[in-house]
N, C-alpha and C positions, 0 to 999 in steps of 0.2 A: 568331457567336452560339452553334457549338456548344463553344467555348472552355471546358473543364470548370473547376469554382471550386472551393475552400475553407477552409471557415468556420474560426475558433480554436474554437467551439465542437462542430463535429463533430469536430475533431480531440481533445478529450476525450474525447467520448464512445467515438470507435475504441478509445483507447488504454485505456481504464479495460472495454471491452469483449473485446478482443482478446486482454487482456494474461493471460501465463500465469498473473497476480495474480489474475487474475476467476475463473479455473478452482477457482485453491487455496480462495478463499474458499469457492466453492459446496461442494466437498468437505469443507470443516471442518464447512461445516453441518451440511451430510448427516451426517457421522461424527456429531457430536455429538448430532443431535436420533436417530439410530442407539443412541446410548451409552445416551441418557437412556431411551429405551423399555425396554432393554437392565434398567433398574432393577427394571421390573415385577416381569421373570420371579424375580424373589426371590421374591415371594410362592409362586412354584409350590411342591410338596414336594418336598424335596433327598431322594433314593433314590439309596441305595447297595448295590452287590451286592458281599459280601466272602466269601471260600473262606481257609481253612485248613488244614493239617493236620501235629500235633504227638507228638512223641515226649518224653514225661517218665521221670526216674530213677526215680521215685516216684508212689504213687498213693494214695488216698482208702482210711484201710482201717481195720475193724472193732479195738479193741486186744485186743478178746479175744471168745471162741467162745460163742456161746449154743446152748442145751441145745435141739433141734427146729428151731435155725433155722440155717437157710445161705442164706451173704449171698455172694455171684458177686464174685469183684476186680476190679475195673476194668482196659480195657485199658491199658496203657500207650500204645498210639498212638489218636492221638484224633483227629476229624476234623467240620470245621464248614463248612456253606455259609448264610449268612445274607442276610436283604434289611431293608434298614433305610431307613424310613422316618422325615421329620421335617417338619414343619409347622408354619410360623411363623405365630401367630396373634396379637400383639402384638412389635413389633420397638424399639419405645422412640421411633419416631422417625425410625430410621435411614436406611429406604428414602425416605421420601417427601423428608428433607434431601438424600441424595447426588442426587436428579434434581433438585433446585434449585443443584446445589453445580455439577453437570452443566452443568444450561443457561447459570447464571454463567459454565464454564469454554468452552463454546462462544463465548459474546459477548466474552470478552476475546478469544479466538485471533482470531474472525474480524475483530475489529476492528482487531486488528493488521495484519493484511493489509490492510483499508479506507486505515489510516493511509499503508501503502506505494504503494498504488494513489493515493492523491492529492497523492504526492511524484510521479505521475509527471504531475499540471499542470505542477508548474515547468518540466522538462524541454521538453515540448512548448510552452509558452510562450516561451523561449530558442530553439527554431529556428523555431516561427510566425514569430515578430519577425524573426529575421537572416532569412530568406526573405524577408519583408515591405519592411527594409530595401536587401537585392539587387535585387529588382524596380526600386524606384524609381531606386536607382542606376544600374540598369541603363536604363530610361526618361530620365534627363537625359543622359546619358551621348551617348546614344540623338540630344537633341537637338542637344548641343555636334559630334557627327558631324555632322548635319545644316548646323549654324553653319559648321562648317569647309569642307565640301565646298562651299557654297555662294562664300563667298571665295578658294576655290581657284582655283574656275571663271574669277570675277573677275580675279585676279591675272595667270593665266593669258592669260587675253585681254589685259590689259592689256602681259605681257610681250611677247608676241607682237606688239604695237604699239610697242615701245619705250617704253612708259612706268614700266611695272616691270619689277622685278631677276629675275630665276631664281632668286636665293637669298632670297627673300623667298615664293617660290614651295616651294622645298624646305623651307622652316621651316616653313612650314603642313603640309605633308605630312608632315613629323614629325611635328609634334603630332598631326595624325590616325591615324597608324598608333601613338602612343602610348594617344589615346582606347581605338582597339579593344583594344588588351593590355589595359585595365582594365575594358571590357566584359567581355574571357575572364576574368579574376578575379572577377569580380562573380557572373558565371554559374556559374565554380567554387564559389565558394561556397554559392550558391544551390544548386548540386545537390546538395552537402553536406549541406545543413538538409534539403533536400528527402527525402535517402537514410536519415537520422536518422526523421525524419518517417513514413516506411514503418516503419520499425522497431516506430519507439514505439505506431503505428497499425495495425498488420499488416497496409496498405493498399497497392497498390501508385498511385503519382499521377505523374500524365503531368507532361512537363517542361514542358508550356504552359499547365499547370493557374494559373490566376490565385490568388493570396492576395487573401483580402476583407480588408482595413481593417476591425477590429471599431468597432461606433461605439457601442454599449453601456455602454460602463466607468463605473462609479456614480462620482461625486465621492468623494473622501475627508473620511471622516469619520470622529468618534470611535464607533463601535459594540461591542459584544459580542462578543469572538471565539467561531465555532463550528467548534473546528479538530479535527478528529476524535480529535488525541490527548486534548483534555478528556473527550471519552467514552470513551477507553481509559482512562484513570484510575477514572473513575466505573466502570466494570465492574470493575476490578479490586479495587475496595473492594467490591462486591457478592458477590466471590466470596470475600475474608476472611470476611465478614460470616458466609456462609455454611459457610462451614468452621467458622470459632465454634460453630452452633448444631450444627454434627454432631458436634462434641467433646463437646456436651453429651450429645447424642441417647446415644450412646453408652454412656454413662454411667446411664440409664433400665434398669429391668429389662425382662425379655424372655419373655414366654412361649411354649411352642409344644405342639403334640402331638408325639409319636414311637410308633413302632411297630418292634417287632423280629421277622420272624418266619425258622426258618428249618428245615434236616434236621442229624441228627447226632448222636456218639456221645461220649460222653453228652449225653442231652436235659437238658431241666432237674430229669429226676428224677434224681438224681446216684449213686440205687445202683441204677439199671437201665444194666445193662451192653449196651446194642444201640438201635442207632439209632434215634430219633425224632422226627419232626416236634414244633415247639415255637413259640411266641409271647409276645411281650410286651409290654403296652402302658400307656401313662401320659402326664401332663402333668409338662410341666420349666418350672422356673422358674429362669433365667440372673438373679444380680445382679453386674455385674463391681465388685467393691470396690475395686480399685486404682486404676480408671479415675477414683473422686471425689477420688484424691489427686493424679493431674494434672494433670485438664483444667484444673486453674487457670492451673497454670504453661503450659499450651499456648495457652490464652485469651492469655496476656502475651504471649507470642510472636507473635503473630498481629495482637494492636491495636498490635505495635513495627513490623508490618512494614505494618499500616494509615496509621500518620504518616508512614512511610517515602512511602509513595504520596501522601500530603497534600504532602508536604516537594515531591515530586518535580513534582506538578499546578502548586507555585507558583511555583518555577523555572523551572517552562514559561514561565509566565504571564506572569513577569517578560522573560524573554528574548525572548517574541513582543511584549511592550510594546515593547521597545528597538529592534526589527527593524520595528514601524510607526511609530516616531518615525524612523528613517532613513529608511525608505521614503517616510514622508511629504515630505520634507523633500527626496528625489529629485523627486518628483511636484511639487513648487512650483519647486525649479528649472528642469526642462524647460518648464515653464507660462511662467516670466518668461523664458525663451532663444526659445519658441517667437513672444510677445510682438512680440520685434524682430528676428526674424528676416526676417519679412516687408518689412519697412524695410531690410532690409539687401540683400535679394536685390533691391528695386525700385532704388535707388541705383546694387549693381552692374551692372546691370542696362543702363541709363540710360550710367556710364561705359562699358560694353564696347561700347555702340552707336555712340558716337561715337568710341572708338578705334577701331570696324570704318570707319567716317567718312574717321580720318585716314588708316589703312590706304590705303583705296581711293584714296584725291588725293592719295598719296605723303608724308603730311606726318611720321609713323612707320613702323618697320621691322614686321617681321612679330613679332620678338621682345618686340618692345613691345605689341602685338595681344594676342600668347598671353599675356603675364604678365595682363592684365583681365581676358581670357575666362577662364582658369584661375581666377581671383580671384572670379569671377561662378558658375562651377562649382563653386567651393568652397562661396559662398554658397547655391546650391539645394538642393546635395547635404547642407548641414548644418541645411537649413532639411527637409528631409526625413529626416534623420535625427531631428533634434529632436522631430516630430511622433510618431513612430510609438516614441522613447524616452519621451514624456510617455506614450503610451497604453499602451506596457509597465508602467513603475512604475505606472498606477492598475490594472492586471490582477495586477499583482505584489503589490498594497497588500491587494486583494478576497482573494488568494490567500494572504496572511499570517494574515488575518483566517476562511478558510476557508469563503470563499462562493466 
């Protein structure tokens, strides 16, 4: 009872939790809804502090001497510390587009991660299943030990009686020391899915740990696919979309405040020669003229790389129809094999009993025993296989379609 279990569906969740995928995604978040706040601080005022200090050939000078006045010559070296302030009080547009152009660019990144996180079902679905498969193999296998040892026994005593051979005796024992080698193969592989399985799930799971049979799996049906790349698409056309409208933004005039104030020689009075404190201030009015004879040509650019994304959504589209028409078409085979399988394991079933029959009352050799039993082992073991590949291809079918 304390036999630890599980599920195909916990092993999603580990693995889309664990995975170093889950990390990178919260981190793009993070950065991005980071970047977008990031936008605000434009509005603050851009302050700059600039220092200089100049030596000219030449300088600002009277052409000629007036009568009572003396004008002082400038120095030739000259020397400025300013602080310049600027305050953006209309931007066109700009900021408020780059934090939508932002958050678009967050939703595509992180969804490209989302996309690789849920390539990694498939994987964990291909070793779920071969574990699932080892088990049971490993359970008939399990049983046909059982079948043999029990007619060993038989044989055995009978030889002992003189009624059977020893070498009717050794042939069974062959076959059974062949059963076990294919038990340790089964088990190898099993530990194989199983060590996979850790990986994908950064779990560690006991080797007695049971796989549950999912009994869930929807029918196949024609539905809507919700595969995460159609939302990468769509985000990616949100984010042209958006770059469009900041080409245009752009392109808006721009007002702001500025202020200049600062020490230095010469101030703004230009024929005092000695330092002075100075200021100056005004509104600016930005129109970029050049940018309304682009942004058209950039607008092209951008709806050529929007079709591009159209073109690329319906090549998905197409390629995941063709991959659930196969798949479909896997999922009805296994259905009609699993159908008669059961008929087929009851027959061999029925013949291996009575070869164990003539076994026993001498009437076949042992060699003629094992080719039934073998033949009846084939039949469980493919009737267990079938089972558990029909419930693959309908997880695989869900898993195309991106449920």
């Amino acid at each position: 009872q304390d036999k630890p279990v599980l599920t195909l569906e916990q092993c999603y969740t580990l693995a889309s939790t664990v995975s170093p995928l889950a990390e990178q995604k919260a981190l793009t978040i993070r950065a991005g809804n980071m970047a977008e706040k990031n936008q605000n601080l434009k509005w603050l005022p851009q302050v700059d502090l600039n220092a200089q200090a100049t030596y000219q050939s030449a300088v600002t000078s009277f052409p000629a001497k007036l009568p009572n006045v003396t004008v002082e010559e400038l120095s030739k070296d000259q020397y400025k510390g300013t602080l310049d302030i600027l305050q953006p009080v209309y931007d066109g547009g700009v900021i408020s587009t780059q934090k939508k152009l932002q958050h678009a660019t967050t939703n595509v990144e992180s969804q490209r991660v989302e996309v690789d996180l849920y390539q990694l079902r498939s994987k964990v679905n291909g070793y779920f299943f071969t574990a699932l498969v080892m088990e049971e193999n490993i359970r008939v296998m399990s049983l046909v030990k059982a079948d043999l040892d029990n007619n060993i026994k038989k044989l055995t005593a009978q030889a002992a009686n003189g009624i059977a051979t020893n070498s009717n005796v050794d042939v069974l024992k062959a076959e059974l020391l062949k059963t076990s080698q294919k038990i340790i193969e089964y088990n190898a592989a099993r530990k194989a899915a199983i060590q996979m399985l850790e990986i994908l799930t950064g779990t560690a799971i006991a080797e007695n740990t049971s796989f549950i049979r999912p009994s869930g799996a929807a029918d196949v049906a024609e539905v809507t696919s919700v595969r995460p790349e159609l939302k990468l698409f769509d985000f990616q056309k949100q984010q042209f979309q958006q770059q469009s409208k900041l080409i245009s933004a752009r392109s808006n005039p721009k007002f702001s405040l500025f202020t200049n104030g600062g020490y230095g020689r010469p101030g703004l009075n230009q024929l005092k020669n000695e330092f002075q404190w100075f200021y100056i201030g005004g509104v600016k009015l930005s129109i970029p003229i050049m940018s309304h004879f682009t942004k058209q040509k950039e607008k092209k650019l951008i709806k050529i790389q929007e079709q591009i994304v159209d073109i690329q959504k319906e090549n998905f589209l197409n390629s995941n129809r063709q991959l659930l028409v196969q798949q479909k078409n896997e999922v009805e085979k296994y259905r009609q094999l699993v159908a008669t399988d059961a008929e087929i394991v009851l027959l061999r079933t029925k013949i291996k009993e009575n070869a164990s029959f003539k076994l026993e009352n001498g009437i076949i050799t042992s060699t003629d025993y094992i080719t039934e039993l073998n033949a009846e082992n084939q039949s469980m073991l493919n009737q267990k296989l079938h089972e558990i590949q029909w419930l693959q291809a309908r997880y695989n079918y869900q898993l195309i379609l991106g449920k």
